[in-house]
N, CA, C and O atoms as a DFTB+ gen file, in Angstrom:
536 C
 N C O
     1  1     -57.338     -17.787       7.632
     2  2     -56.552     -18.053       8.814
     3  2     -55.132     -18.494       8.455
     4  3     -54.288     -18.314       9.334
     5  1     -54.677     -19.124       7.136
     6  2     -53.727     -19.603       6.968
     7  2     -52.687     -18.576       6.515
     8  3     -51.479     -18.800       6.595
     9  1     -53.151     -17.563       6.088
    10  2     -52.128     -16.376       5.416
    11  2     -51.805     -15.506       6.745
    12  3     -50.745     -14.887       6.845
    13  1     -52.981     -15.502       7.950
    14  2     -52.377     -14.814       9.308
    15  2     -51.197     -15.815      10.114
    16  3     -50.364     -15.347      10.891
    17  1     -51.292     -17.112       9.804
    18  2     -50.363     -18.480       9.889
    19  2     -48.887     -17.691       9.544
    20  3     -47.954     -17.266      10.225
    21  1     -49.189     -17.739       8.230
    22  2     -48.079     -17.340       7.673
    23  2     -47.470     -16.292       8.189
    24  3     -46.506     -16.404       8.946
    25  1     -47.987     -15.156       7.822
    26  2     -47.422     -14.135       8.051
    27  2     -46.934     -13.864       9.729
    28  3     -46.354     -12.819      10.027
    29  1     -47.195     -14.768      10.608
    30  2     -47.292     -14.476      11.984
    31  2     -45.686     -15.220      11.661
    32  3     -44.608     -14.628      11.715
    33  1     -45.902     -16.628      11.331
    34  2     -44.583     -17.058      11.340
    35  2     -43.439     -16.574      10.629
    36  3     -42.369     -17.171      10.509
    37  1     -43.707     -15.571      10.215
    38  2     -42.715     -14.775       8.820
    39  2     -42.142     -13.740      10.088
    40  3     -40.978     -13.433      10.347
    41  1     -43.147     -13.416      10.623
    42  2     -42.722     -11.981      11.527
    43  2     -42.215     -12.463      12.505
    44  3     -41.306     -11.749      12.929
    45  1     -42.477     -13.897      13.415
    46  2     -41.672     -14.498      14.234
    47  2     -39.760     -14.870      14.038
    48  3     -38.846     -14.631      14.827
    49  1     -39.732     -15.476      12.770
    50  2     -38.785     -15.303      12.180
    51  2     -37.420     -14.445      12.420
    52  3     -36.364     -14.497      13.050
    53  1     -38.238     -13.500      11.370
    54  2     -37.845     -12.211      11.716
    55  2     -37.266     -11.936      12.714
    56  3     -36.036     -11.954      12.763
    57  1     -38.124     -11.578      13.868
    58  2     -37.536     -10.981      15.115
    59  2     -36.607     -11.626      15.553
    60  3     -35.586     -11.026      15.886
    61  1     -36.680     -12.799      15.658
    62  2     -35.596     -14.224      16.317
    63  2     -34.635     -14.091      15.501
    64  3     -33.703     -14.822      15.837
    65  1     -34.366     -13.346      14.344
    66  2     -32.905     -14.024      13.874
    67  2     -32.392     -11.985      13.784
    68  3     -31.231     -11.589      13.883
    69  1     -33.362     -11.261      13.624
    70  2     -32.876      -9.783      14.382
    71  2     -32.427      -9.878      15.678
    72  3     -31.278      -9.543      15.965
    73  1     -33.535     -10.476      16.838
    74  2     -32.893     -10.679      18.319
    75  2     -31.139     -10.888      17.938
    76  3     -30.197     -10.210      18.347
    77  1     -31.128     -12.097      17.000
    78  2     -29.831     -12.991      17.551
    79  2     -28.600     -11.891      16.990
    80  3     -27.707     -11.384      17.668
    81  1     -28.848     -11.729      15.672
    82  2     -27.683     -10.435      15.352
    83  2     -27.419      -9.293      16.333
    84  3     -26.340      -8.713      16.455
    85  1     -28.531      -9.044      17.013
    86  2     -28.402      -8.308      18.121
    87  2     -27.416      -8.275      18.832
    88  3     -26.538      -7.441      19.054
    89  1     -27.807      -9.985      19.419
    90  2     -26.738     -10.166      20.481
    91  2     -25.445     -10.202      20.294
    92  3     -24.575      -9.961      21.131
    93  1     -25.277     -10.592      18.875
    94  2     -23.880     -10.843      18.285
    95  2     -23.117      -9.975      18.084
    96  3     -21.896     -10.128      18.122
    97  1     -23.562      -9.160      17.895
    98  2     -23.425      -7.881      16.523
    99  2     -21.828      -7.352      17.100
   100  3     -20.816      -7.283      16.402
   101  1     -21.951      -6.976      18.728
   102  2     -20.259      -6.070      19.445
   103  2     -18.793      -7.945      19.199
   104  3     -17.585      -7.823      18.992
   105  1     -19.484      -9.201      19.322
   106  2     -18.178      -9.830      19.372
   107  2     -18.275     -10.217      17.878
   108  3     -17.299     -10.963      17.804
   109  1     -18.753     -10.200      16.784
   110  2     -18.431     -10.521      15.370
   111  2     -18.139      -9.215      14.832
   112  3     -17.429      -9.312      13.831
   113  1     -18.513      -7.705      15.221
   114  2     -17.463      -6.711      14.835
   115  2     -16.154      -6.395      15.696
   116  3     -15.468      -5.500      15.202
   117  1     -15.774      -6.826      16.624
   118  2     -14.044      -7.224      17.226
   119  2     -13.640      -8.053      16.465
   120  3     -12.560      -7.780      15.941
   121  1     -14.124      -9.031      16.179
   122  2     -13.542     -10.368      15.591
   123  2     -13.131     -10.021      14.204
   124  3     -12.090     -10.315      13.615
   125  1     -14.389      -9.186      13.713
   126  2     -13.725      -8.705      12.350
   127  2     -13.184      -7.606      12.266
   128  3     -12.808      -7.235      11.154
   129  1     -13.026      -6.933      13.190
   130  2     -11.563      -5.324      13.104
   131  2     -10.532      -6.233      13.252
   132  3      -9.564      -5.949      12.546
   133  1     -10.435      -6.986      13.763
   134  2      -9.344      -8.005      14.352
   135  2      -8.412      -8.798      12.905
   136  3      -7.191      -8.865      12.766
   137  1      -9.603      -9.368      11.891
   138  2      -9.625     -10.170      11.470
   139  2      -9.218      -9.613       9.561
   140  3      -8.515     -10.051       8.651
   141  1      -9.875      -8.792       9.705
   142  2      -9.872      -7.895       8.148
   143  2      -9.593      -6.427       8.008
   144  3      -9.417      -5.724       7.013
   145  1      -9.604      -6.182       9.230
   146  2      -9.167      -4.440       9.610
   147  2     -10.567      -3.628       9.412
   148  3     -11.536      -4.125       8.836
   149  1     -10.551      -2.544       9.868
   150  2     -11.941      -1.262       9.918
   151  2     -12.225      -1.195       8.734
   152  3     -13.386      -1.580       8.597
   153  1     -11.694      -0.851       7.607
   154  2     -11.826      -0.774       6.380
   155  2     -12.876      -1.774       6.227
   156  3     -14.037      -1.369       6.303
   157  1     -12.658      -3.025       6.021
   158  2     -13.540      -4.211       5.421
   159  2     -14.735      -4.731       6.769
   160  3     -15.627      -5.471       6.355
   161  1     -14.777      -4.431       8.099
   162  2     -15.018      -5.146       9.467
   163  2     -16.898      -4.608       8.763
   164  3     -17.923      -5.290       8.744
   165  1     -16.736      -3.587       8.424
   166  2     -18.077      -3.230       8.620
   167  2     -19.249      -3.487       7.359
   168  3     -20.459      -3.669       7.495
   169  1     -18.588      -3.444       6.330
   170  2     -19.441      -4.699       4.936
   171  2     -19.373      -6.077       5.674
   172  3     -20.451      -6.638       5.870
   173  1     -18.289      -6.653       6.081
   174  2     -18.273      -8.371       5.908
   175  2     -19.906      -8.249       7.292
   176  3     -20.968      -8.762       6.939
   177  1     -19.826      -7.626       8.554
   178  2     -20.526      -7.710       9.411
   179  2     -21.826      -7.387       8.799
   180  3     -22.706      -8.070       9.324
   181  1     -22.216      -6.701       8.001
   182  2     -23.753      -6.032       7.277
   183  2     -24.251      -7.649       6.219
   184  3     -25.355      -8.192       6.169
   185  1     -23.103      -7.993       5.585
   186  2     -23.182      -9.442       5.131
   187  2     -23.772     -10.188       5.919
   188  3     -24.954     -10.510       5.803
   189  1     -22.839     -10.629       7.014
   190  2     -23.480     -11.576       8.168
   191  2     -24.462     -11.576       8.770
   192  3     -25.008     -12.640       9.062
   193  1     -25.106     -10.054       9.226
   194  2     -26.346      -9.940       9.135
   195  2     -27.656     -10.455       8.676
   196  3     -28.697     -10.751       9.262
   197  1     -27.181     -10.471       7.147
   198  2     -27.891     -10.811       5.937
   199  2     -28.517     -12.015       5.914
   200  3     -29.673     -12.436       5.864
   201  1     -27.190     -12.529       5.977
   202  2     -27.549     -14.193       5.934
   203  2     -27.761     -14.495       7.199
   204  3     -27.912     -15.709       7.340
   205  1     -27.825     -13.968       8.053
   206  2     -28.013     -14.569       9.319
   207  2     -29.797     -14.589       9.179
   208  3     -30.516     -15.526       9.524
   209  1     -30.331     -13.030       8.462
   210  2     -31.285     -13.154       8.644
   211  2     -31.988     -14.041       7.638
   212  3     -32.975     -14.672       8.015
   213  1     -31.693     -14.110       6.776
   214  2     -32.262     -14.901       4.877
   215  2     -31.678     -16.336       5.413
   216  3     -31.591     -16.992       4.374
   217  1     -31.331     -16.982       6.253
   218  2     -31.247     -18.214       7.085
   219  2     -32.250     -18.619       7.999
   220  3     -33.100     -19.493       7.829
   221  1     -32.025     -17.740       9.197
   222  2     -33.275     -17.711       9.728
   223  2     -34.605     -17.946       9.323
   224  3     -35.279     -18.971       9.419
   225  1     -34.906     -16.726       8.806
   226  2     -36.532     -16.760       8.093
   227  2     -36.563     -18.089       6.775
   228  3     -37.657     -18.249       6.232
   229  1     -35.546     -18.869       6.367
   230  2     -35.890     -19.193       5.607
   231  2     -35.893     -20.759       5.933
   232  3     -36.377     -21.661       5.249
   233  1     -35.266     -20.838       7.084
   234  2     -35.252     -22.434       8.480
   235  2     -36.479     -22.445       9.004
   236  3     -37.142     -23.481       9.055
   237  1     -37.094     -20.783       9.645
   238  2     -38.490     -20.660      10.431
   239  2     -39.438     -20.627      10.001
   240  3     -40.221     -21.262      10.708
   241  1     -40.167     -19.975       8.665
   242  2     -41.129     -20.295       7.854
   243  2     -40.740     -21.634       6.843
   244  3     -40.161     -21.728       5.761
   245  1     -41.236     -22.401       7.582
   246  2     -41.372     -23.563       6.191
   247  2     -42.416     -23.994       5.964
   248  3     -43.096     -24.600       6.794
   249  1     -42.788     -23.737       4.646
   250  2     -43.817     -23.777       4.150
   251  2     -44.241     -25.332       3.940
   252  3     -45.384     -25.696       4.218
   253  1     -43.299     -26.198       3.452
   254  2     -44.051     -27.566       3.402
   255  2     -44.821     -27.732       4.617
   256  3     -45.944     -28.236       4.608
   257  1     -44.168     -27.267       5.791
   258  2     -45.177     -27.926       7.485
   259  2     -46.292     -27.333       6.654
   260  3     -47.047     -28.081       6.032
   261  1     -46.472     -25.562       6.608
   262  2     -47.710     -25.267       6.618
   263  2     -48.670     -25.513       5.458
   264  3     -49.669     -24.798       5.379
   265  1     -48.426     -26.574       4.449
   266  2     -49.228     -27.485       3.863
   267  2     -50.374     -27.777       4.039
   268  3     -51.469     -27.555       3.522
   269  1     -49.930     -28.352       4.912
   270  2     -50.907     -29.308       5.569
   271  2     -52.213     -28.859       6.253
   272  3     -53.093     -29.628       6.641
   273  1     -52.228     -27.517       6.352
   274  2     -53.670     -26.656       6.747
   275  2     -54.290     -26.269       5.388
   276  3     -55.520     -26.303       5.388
   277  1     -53.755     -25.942       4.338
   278  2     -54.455     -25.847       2.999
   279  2     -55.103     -26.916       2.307
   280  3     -56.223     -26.777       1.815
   281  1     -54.082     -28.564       2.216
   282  2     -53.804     -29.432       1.381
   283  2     -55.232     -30.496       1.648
   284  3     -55.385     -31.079       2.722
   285  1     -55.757     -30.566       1.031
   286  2     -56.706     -31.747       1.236
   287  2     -56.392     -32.927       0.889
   288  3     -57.239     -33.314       0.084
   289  1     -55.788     -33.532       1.032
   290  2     -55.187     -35.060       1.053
   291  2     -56.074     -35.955       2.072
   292  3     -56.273     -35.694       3.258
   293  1     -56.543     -37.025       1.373
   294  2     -57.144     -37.657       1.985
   295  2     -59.024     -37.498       2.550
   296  3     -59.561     -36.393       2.622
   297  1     -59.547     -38.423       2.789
   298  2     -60.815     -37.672       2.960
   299  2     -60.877     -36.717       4.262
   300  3     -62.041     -36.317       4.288
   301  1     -60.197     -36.183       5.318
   302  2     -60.588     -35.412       6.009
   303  2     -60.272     -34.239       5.872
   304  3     -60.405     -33.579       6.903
   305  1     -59.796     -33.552       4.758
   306  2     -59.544     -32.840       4.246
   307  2     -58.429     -32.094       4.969
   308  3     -57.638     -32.795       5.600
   309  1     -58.149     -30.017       4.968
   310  2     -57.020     -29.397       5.277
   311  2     -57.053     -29.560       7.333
   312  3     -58.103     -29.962       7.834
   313  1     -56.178     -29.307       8.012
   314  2     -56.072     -29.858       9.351
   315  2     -56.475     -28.257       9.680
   316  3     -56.159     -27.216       9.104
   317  1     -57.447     -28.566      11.054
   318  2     -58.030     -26.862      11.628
   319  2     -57.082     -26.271      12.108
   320  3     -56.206     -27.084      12.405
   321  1     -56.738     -24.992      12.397
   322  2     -55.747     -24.284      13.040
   323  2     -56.650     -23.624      14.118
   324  3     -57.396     -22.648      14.039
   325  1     -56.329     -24.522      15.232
   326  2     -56.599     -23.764      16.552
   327  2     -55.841     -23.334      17.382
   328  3     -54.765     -22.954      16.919
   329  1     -55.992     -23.224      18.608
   330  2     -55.284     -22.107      19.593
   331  2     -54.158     -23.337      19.509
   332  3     -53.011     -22.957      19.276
   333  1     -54.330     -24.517      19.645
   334  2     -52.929     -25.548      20.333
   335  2     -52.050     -25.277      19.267
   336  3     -51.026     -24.781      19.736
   337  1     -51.992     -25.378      18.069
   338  2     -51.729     -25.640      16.872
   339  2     -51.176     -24.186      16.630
   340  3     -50.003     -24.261      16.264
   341  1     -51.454     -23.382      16.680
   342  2     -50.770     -21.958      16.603
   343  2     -49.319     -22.025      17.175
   344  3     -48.216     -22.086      16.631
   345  1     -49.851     -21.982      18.861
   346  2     -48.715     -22.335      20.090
   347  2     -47.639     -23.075      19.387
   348  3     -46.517     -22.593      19.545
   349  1     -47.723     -24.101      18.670
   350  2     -46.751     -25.495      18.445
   351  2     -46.332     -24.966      17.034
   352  3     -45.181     -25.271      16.720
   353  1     -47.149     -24.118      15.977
   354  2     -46.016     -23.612      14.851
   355  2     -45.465     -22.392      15.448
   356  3     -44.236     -22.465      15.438
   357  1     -45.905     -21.259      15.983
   358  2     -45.321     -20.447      16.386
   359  2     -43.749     -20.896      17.350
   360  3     -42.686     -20.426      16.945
   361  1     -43.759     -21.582      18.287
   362  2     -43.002     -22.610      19.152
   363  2     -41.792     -23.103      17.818
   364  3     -40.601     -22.831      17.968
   365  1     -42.263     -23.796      16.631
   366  2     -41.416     -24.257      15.985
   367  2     -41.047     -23.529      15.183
   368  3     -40.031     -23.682      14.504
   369  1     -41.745     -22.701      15.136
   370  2     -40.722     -21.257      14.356
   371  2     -39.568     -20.752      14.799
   372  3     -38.615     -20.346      14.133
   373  1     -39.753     -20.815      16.413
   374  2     -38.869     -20.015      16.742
   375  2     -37.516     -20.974      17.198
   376  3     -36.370     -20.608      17.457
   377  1     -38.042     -22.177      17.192
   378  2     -36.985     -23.375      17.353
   379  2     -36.248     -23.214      16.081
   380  3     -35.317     -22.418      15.950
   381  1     -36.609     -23.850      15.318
   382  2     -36.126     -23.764      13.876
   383  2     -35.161     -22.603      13.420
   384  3     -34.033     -22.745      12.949
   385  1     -35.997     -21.150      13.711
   386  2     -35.401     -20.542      13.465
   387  2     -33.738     -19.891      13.817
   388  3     -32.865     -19.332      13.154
   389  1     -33.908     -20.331      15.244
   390  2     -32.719     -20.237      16.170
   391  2     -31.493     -21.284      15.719
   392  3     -30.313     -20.947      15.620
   393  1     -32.014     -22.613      15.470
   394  2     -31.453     -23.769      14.990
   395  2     -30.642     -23.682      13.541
   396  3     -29.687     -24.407      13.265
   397  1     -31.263     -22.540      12.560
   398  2     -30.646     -22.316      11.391
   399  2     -29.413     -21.165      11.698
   400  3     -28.311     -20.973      11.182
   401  1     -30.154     -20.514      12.784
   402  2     -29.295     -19.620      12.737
   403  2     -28.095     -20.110      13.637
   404  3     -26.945     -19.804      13.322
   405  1     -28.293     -20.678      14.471
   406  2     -27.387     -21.408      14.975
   407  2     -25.852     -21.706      14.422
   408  3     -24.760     -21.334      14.851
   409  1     -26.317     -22.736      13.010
   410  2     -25.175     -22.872      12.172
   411  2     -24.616     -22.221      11.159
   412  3     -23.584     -22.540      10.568
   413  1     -25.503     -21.041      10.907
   414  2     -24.466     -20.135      10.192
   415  2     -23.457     -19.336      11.286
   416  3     -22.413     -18.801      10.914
   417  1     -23.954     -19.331      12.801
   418  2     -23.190     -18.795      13.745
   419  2     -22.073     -19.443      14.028
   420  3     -21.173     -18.628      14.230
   421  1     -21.631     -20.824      14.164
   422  2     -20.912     -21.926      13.922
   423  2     -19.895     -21.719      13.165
   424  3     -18.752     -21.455      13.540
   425  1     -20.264     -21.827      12.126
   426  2     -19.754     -21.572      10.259
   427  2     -18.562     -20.733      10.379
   428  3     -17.370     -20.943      10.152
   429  1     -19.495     -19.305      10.974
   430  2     -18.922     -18.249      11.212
   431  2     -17.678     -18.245      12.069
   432  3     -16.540     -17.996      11.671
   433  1     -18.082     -18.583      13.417
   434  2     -16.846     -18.697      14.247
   435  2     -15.680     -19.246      14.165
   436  3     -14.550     -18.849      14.451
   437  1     -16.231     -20.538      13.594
   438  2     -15.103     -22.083      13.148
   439  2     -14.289     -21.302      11.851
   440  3     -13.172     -21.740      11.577
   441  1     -14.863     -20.085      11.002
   442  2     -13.771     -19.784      10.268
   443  2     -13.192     -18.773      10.632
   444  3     -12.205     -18.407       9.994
   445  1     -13.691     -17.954      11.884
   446  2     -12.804     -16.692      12.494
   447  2     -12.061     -17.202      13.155
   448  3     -10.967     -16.650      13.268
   449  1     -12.295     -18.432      13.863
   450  2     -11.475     -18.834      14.602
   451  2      -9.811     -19.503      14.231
   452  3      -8.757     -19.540      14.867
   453  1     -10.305     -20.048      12.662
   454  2      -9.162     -20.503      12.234
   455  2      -8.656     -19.221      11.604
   456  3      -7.505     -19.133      12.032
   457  1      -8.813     -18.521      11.078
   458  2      -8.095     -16.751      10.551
   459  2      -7.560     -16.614      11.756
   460  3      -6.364     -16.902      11.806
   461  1      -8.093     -16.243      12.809
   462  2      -7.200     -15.805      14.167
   463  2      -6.042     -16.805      14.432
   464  3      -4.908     -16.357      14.599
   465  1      -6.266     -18.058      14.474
   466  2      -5.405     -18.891      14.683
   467  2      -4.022     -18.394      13.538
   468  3      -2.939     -17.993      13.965
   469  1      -4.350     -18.528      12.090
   470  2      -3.267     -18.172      11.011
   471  2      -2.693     -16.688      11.172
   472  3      -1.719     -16.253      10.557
   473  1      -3.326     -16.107      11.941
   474  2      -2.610     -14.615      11.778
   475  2      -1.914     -14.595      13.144
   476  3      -0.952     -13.828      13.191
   477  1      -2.177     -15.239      14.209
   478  2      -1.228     -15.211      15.366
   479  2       0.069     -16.065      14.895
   480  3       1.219     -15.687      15.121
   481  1      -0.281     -17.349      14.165
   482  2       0.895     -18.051      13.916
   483  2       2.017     -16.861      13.031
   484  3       3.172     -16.561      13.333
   485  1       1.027     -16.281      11.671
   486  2       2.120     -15.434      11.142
   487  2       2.717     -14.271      11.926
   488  3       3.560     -13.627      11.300
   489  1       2.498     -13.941      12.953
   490  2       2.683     -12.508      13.796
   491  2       3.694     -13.045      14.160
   492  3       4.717     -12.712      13.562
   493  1       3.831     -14.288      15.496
   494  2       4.558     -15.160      15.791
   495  2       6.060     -15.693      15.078
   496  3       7.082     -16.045      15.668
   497  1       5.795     -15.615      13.583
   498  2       6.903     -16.054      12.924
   499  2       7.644     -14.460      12.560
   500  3       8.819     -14.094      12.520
   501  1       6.411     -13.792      12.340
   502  2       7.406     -12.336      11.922
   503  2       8.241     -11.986      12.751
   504  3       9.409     -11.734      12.453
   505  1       7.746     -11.916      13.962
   506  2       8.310     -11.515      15.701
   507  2       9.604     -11.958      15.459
   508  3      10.585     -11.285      15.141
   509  1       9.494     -13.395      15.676
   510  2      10.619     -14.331      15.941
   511  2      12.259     -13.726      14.706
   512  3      13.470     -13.612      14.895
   513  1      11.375     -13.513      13.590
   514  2      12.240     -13.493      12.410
   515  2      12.985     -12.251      12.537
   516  3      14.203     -12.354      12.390
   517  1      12.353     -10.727      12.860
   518  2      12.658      -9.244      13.295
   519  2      13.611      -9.902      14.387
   520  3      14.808      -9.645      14.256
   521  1      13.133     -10.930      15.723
   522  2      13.993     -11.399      16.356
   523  2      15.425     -11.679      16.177
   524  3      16.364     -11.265      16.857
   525  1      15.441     -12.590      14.964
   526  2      16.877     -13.225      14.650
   527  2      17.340     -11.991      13.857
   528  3      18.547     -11.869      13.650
   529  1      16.563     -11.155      13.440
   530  2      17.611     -10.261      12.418
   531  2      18.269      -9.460      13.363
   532  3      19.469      -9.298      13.143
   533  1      17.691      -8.792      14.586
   534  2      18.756      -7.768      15.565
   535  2      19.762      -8.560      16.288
   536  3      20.582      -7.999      17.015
């Protein structure tokens, strides 16, 4: 029962941090045509992907929780996995998983956001400068 544990929460994972690239996928490739040009927009985005997903799955399966159904510690030995107990790792899989992915989404923005910020300022100064030269 513990390796269908697993693997359920592996595949939960999964989907939740595929869902989320999903959703992302049209404003982090603007951001990066924007940001690095067509040339580079479409590696850096296959990257982000990546780690979005090798974050995810690796926030949503955690294996120390699922310990504790193998581990015999103590005299009552490994804890049963029933229907409640499914519900509540499956549930925290997908918490977790969202939650990791969360802050690489963060990460992400907080540094597109400051690139956008530095390339309007330099546009801004070029403008101005083409300005004073006519």
């Amino acid at each position: 029962m513990f390796y269908v544990l697993l693997l359920a929460t592996l595949f939960v994972s999964l989907a939740v941090s595929y869902a989320v690239t999903r959703f992302f996928d049209k404003t982090v490739k603007k951001l990066l045509v924007r940001l690095v040009g067509d040339e580079l927009s479409g590696a850096w985005s296959q990257y982000l992907q990546f780690a979005v997903m090798v974050v995810g799955v690796s926030g949503g399966v955690r294996l120390w929780e699922l310990e504790k159904y193998v581990s015999t510690k103590g005299e009552s030995g490994p804890m049963e996995l029933n229907g409640m107990r499914w519900t509540l790792e499956v549930y925290r899989t997908m918490i977790e998983t969202l939650q990791s992915v969360a802050w690489v989404m963060l990460m992400f923005f907080l540094c597109a956001m400051i690139g956008f910020v530095l390339m309007r300022t330099l546009e801004a100064r070029r403008a101005k400068h083409e300005d004073d030269m006519q």
